[in-house]
C-alpha positions as CSV (number, residue, x, y, z in Angstrom):
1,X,22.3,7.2,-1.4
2,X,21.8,10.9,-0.5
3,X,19.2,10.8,-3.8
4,X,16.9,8.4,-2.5
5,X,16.8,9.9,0.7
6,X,15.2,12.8,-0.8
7,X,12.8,11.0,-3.0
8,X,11.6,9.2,0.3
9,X,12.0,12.5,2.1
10,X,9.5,14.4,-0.8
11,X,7.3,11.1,-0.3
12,X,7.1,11.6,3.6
13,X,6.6,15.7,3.0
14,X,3.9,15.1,0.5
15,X,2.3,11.8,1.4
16,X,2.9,8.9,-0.5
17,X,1.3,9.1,-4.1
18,X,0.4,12.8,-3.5
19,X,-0.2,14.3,-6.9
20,X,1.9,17.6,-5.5
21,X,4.8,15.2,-5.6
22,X,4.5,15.1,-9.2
23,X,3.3,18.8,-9.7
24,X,6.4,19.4,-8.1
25,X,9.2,16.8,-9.8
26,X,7.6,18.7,-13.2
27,X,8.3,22.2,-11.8
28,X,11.5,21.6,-10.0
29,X,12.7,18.2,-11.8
30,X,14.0,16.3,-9.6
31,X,13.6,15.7,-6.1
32,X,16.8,16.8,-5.3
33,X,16.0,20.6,-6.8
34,X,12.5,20.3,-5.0
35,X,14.8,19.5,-1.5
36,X,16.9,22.5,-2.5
37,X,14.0,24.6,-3.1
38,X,13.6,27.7,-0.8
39,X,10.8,29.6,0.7
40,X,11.0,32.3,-1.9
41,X,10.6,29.0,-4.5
42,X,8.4,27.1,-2.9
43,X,5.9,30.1,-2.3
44,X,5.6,30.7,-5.7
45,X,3.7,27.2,-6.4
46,X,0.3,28.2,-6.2
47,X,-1.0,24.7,-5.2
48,X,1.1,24.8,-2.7
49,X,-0.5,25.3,1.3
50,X,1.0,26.8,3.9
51,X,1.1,23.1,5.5
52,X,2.9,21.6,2.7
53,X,4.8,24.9,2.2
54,X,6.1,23.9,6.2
55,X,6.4,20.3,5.7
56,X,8.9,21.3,2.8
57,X,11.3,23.7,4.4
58,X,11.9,20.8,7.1
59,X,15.1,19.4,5.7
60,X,16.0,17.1,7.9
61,X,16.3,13.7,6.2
62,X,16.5,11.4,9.4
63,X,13.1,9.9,8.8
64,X,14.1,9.0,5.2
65,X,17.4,7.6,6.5
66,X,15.7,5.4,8.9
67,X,13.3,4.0,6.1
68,X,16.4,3.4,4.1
69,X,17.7,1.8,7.0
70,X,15.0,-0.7,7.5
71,X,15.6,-1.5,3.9
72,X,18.6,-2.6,4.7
């Protein structure tokens, strides 16, 4: 279950169909890796803002568990 938290969690962080999700799944691949991915990591995507940069380093997944949730 944990994996498709993080794919809704990358989803949430990005925007849904944001091409940086994809940029980044082809980088890191796997959404998993791209959760796992620290600052030093993430600051060396160049397309990367400092907004998305901040929007990735927030690990929480309780908005992706509540999605899941409602899935339910």
């Amino acid at each position: 279950m944990k994996q498709v938290e993080q794919w809704i969690w990358l989803a949430q962080a990005m925007g849904a169909g944001s091409p940086k999700s994809g940029m980044l799944l082809s980088r890191f691949g796997s959404a998993e890796a791209v959760y796992g991915a620290g600052p030093e990591e993430l600051n060396g995507v160049p397309d990367l803002t400092l907004r998305d940069r901040a929007r990735l380093s927030d690990k929480s997944l309780s908005r992706a568990q509540a999605a899941v949730g409602r899935c339910l």
